[in-house]
C-alpha positions, 0 to 999 in steps of 0.5 A: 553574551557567551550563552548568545554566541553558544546558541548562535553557533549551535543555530548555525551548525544545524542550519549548515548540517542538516542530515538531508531528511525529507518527508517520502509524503511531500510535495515533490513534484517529480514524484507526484507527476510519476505517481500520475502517470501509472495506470493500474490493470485490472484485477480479477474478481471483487477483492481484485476491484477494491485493491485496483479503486483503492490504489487509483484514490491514493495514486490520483486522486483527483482524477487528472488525466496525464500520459501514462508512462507506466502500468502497475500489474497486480496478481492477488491470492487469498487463503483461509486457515481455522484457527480455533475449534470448537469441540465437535471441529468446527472453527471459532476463528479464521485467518484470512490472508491475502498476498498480493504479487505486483510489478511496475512496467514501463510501458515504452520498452515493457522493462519491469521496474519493480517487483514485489510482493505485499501481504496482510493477515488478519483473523475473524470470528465464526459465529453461529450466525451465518450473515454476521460471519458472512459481515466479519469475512467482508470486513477483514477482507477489506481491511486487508485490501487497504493495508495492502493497497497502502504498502504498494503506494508507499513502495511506489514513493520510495521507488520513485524517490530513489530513482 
């Protein structure tokens, strides 16, 4: 009878004090209709339109048209550095990075409501082969892309979590 009271009050007292946790990528309706209603600007160059089709898949990705509120502004740059030499200089393997510079408008009275900067970096292999380098850069690229894509959107989340 004791070890029934016992598990009856330690029920009780996690039921009562629960710590508030709730899951950033749940059905909260708030967040989902905020999330809606942000359209993201063009970006420049191909990388550009990968990140900006990505980032509409994850923020609406069932194409419903709403009243945009907000405008997601996105500035990215990219850089390569050799890492490995051969012995006559020529590279065995490059870092490919991209840094992408964000900021969140609202578009009534143009207030910049969150500003931030998202990168990743990821490394390829120089062949002698012109094509399958050619095939490594694109892949790294966009795997890049996705990464950061991901860490804008979580952002967002957390942003309009908290709001």
């Amino acid at each position: 009878m004791k070890k029934v009271r016992l598990f009856f009050y330690f029920i009780v007292f996690f039921i009562f004090t629960s710590c508030g946790y709730e899951p950033i990528y749940s059905k909260n309706a708030n967040t989902n209709k905020e999330l809606l209603s942000i359209s993201v600007q063009n970006i420049k160059n191909r990388p550009g339109q990968i990140l900006r089709n990505t980032l509409l898949n994850q923020l609406n990705p069932e194409r419903e048209r709403v009243i945009t509120k907000y405008r997601l502004i996105v500035e990215i740059f990219e850089s390569k550095t050799s890492l490995a030499y051969r012995r006559d200089k020529s590279a065995t393997r490059t870092d490919l990075k991209i840094t992408a510079n964000y900021l969140l408008k609202d578009i009534k009275n143009g207030e910049i409501l969150l500003k931030q900067e998202a990168k990743s970096i990821s490394s390829f292999d120089v062949v002698e082969s012109v094509y399958a380098t050619l095939i490594a850069e694109k892949d790294v690229r966009e795997k890049n892309l996705k990464v950061i894509s991901n860490d804008i959107y979580t952002n967002l989340v957390i942003f309009f979590k908290n709001k």
